[in-house]
N, C-alpha and C positions, 0 to 999 in steps of 0.2 A: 284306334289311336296309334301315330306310328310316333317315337321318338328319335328323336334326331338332335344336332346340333348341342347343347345346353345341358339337353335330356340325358346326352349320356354320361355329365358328370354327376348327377344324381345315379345315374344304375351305378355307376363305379365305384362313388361312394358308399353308396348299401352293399354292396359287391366286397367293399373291404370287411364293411361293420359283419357282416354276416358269416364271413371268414375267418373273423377274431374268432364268434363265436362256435360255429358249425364246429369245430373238433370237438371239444369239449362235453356240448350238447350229445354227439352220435359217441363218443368213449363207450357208452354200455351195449349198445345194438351192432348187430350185425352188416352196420353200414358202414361205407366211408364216404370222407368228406369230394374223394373225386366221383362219386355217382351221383350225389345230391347238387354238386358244381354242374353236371353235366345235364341234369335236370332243370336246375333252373338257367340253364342256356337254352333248351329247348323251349321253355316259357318263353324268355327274353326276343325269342326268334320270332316270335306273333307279334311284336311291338315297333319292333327296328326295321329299319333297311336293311334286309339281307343280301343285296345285289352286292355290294362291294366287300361281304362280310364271307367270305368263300375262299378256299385256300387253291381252286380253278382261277378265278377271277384276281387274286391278290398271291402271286406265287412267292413272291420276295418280298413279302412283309412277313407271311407265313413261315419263307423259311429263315427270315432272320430272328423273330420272335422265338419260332422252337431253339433255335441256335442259342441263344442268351438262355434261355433256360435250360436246357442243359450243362451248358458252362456252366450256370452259378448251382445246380446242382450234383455238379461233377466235385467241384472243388467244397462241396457241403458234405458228401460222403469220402471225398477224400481226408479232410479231419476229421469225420467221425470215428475210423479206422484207429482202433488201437494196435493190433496183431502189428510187426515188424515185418515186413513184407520177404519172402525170404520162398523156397521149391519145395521144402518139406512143408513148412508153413501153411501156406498157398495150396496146398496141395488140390482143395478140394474146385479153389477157384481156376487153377490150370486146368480142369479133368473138362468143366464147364465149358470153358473158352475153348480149347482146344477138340476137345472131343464133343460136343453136346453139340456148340456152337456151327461150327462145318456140317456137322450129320442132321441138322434140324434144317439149316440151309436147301440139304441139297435134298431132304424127304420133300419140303415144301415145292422146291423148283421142280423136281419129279411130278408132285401131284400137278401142279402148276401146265408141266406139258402135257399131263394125262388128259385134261380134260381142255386139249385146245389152244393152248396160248402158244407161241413164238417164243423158241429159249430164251433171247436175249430178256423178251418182259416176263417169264415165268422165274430165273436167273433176277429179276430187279425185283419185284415181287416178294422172293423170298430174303431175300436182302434187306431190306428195307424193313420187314417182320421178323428180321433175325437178332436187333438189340432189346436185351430186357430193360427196362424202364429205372433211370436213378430216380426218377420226378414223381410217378405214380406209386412207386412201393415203399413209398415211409412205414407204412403199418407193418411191413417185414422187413425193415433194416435196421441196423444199429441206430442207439438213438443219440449218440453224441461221445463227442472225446468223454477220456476217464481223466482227470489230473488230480492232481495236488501229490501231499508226500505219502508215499507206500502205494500211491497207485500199480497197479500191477500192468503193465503193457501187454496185452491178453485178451482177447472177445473167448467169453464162454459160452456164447452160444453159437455155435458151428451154422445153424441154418442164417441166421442173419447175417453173420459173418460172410456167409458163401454168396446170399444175395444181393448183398452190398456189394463186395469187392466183383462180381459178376458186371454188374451192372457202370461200376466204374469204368470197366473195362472194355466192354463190347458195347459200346456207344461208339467208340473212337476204330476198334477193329472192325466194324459193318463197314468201311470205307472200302479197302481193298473188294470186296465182293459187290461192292453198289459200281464201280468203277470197273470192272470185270463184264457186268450187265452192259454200263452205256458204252464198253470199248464192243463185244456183241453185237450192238445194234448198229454200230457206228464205224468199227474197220471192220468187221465182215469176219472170216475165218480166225480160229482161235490162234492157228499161225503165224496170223500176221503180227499179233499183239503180246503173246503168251508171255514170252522172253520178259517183255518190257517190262508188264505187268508186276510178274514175278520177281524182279530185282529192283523195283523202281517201286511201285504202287502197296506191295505187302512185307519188303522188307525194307527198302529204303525210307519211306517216309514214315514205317513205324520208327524205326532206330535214332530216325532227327525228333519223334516227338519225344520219346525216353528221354535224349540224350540233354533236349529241354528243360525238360519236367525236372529231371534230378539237379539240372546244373539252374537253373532259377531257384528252385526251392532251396538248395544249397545255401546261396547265397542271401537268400531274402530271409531264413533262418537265421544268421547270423547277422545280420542287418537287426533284423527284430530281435533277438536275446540276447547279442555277447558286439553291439558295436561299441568301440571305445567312448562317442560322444553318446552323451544320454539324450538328442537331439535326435540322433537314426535311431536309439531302441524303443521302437515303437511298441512292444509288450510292455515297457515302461510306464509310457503314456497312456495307455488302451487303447489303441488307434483301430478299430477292427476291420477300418476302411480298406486296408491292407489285403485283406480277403481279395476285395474287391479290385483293387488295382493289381493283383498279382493273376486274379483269373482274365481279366483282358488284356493284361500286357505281355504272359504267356503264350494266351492265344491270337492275338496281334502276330508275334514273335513268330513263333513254329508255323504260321501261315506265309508270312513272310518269305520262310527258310524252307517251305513248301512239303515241312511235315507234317503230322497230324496234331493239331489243335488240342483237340476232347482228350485224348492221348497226355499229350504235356499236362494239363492242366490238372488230371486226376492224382499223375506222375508228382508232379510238382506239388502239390495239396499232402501226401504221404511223407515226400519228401521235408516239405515243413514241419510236418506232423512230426516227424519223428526226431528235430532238431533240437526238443528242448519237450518230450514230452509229460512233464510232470507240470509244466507253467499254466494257471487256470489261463492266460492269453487265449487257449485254442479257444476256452468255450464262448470267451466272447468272440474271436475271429465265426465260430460255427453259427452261434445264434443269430450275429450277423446276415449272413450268410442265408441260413435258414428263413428266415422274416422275406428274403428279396425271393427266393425260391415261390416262395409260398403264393405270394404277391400276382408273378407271373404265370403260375403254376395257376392260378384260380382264374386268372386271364384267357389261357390256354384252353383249359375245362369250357368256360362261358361261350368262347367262339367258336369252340367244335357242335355243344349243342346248339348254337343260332344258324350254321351249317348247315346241319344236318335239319333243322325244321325248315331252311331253304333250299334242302332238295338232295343234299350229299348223296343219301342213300339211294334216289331213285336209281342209275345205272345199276343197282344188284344185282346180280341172276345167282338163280342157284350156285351156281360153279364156285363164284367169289366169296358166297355164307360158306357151303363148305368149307374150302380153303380157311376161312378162319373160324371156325368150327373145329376141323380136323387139327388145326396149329397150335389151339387154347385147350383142348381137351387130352386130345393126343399125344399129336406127333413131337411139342415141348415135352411133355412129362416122361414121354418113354425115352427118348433119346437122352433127356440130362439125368434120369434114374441109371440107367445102362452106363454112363460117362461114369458114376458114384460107386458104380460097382467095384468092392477093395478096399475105400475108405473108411475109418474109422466111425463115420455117422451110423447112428443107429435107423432101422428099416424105417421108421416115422420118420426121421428125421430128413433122408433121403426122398420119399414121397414127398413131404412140404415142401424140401427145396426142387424136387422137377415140376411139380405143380404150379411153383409161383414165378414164374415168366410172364410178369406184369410184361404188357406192349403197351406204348404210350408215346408220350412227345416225342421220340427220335424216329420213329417210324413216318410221325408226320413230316418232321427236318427231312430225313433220309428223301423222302417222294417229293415234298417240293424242292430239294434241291435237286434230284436228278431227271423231274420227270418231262421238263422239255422238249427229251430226246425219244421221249413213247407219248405224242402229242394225240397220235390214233385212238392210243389205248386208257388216253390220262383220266375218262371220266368213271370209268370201270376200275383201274386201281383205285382213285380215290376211294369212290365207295366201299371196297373189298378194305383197301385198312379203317377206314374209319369204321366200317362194321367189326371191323376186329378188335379193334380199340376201345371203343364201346363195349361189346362183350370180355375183352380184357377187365374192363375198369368194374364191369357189372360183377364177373363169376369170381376176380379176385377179390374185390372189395367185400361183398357180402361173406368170401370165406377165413379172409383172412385173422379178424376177432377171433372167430372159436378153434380156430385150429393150429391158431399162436399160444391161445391161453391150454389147449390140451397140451401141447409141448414144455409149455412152463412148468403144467403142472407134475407131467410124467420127470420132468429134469430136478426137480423140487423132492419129489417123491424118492427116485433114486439115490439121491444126496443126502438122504435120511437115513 
């Protein structure tokens, strides 16, 4: 029996119902709700037409969908963020970005040429598997603003903390290195483009999305808590729509202005966050928020497993499981442990956070938005992230329960 047409407002429907309940349900086992999504897509894929349901076959439905989902989970962990964003602060998220981020990059593109690719696609490749996940790692992130009065503006748990604000961040900075790849394939020697690159692609259009992000949230802060008419203060009213028009019309904005989007919006999200943060407003702006996430997020799951039962996988070769074998096991964990080294986290706590480099929907965005320009090569990457993404969702899902509640519990312990 195939469904089609009618049919598929019943899957969507049970698709919601069953995402109400799936957290809830898996809270005690060692599962998560994105390996059980990803499973019954792979069921779902025996029933449907999978011809048009392929992120080969549908590049820019694919990579608009991942797109909106990140948005509205960029500006979801950017309210959840209590810490005051600050270099000492920060510290452990700068060590990430900066050092983990690049060296994971370029271990990947290494292995990448080792075993035969063309820089330019070993370079895209590693790019596109170099953002960790805001979408799939709820189970290791902060779980929501703190407010009311005495709230303390504070995350006490440094691994969550680290992989949230991680994750905020290196969605929007994978650009300048995804763009590095198709300039490679595209003007030829690295002299021809370097310059540009380097002043145009990794600092310039990060500094228009900052400079975004702050100057919206700015405002749209004081719009919602301190406008003179009680008509614009939308914390008033409880308008949490607000979320929502402030993460498209940001990202509208800074695209416009030809900076970086993901960037602004997380920017901006902090930036409100921090305008008024004792007012319970965030937690309705996050739950908000959160509900649309979820929505899409289970969306995203569905259509990767009915992919993959129509064929994703088949291009694998060896080469490609490695590489994301070697990236989820490895070459993530050693490079952002090494980055940690000096920080004040304790030895567990620096293993959880190198270990949990969820890969997920930006990896998908990242490849269908650039992968056009490696049309040779397009049916072999696919495979290779979706394999990795898949095994992402599989070795962190299953570990992430027991070895959040072992953190709790040594943090509990000590506090005693």
């Amino acid at each position: 029996m195939k469904i089609d047409g009618d049919g598929l407002y019943l899957v969507a429907g049970a698709a919601l119902l069953v995402g109400a309940v799936l957290p809830r349900l898996l809270r005690r086992y060692a599962i998560s709700a994105p390996i059980a999504f990803v499973g019954a897509g792979l069921l779902l894929g025996l029933f449907v037409d999978r011809s048009r349901l392929s992120p080969i076959a549908e590049p820019k439905l694919t990579e608009h969908l991942a797109e909106l989902t990140i948005l509205i989970a960029l500006m979801g962990v950017g309210l959840a963020i209590d810490r005051p964003i600050g270099w000492k602060r920060w510290m452990v998220t700068w060590r990430l970005l900066l050092v983990a981020m690049p060296a994971c990059i370029a271990a990947v593109a290494g292995v990448g040429w080792l075993v035969g690719l063309a820089p330019a696609t070993a370079l895209l490749l590693a790019a596109v598997l170099a953002p960790t996940d805001p979408v799939l790692a709820s189970d290791v992130q902060v779980q929501g603003p703190t407010t009311g009065e005495g709230a303390e503006p504070e995350e006490d748990d440094e691994v969550r903390f680290a992989l949230t604000s991680e994750a905020g961040l290196n969605d929007g900075l994978a650009f300048p290195f995804i763009y590095a790849a198709v300039f490679a394939a595209t003007k030829g020697a690295v002299g021809n483009w370097a310059l540009e690159w380097f002043a145009w692609d990794l600092i310039g259009k990060t500094v228009i999305g900052v400079a975004i992000g702050v100057g919206a949230g700015w405002l749209l802060g004081k719009m919602a808590f301190a406008a003179p008419s009680r008509t614009f203060r939308l914390a008033d009213s409880r308008e949490p729509v607000l979320a929502l028009a402030m993460t498209l019309g940001v990202y509208g904005l800074t695209e416009v202005l030809h900076g970086y989007g993901f960037v602004a919006v997380f920017v901006g999200a902090l930036t409100l966050r921090a305008s008024e943060r004792s007012h319970d407003f965030h937690e309705d702006l996050h739950g908000f928020i959160e509900q649309l996430e979820h929505i899409l997020t289970w969306g995203i799951l569905l259509l990767l497993g009915v992919a993959i039962t129509g064929g994703l996988l088949k291009p694998l070769t060896w080469s490609g499981a490695a590489i994301g074998l070697l990236l989820v096991l490895v070459l993530r964990p050693l490079t952002a442990w090494l980055s940690l080294t000096g920080t004040p986290m304790r030895r567990s706590e620096r293993w959880v956070t190198a270990a949990f480099g969820v890969r997920g929907v930006g990896s998908v965005f990242y490849l269908a938005y650039a992968g056009a320009d490696f049309s040779t090569d397009l049916p072999w990457l696919w495979a290779t992230v979706g394999f990795t993404v898949v095994l992402s969702v599989l070795v962190h899902g299953v570990a992430a329960t027991p070895l959040m509640r072992m953190l709790d519990h040594r943090r509990d312990k000590a506090a005693k």
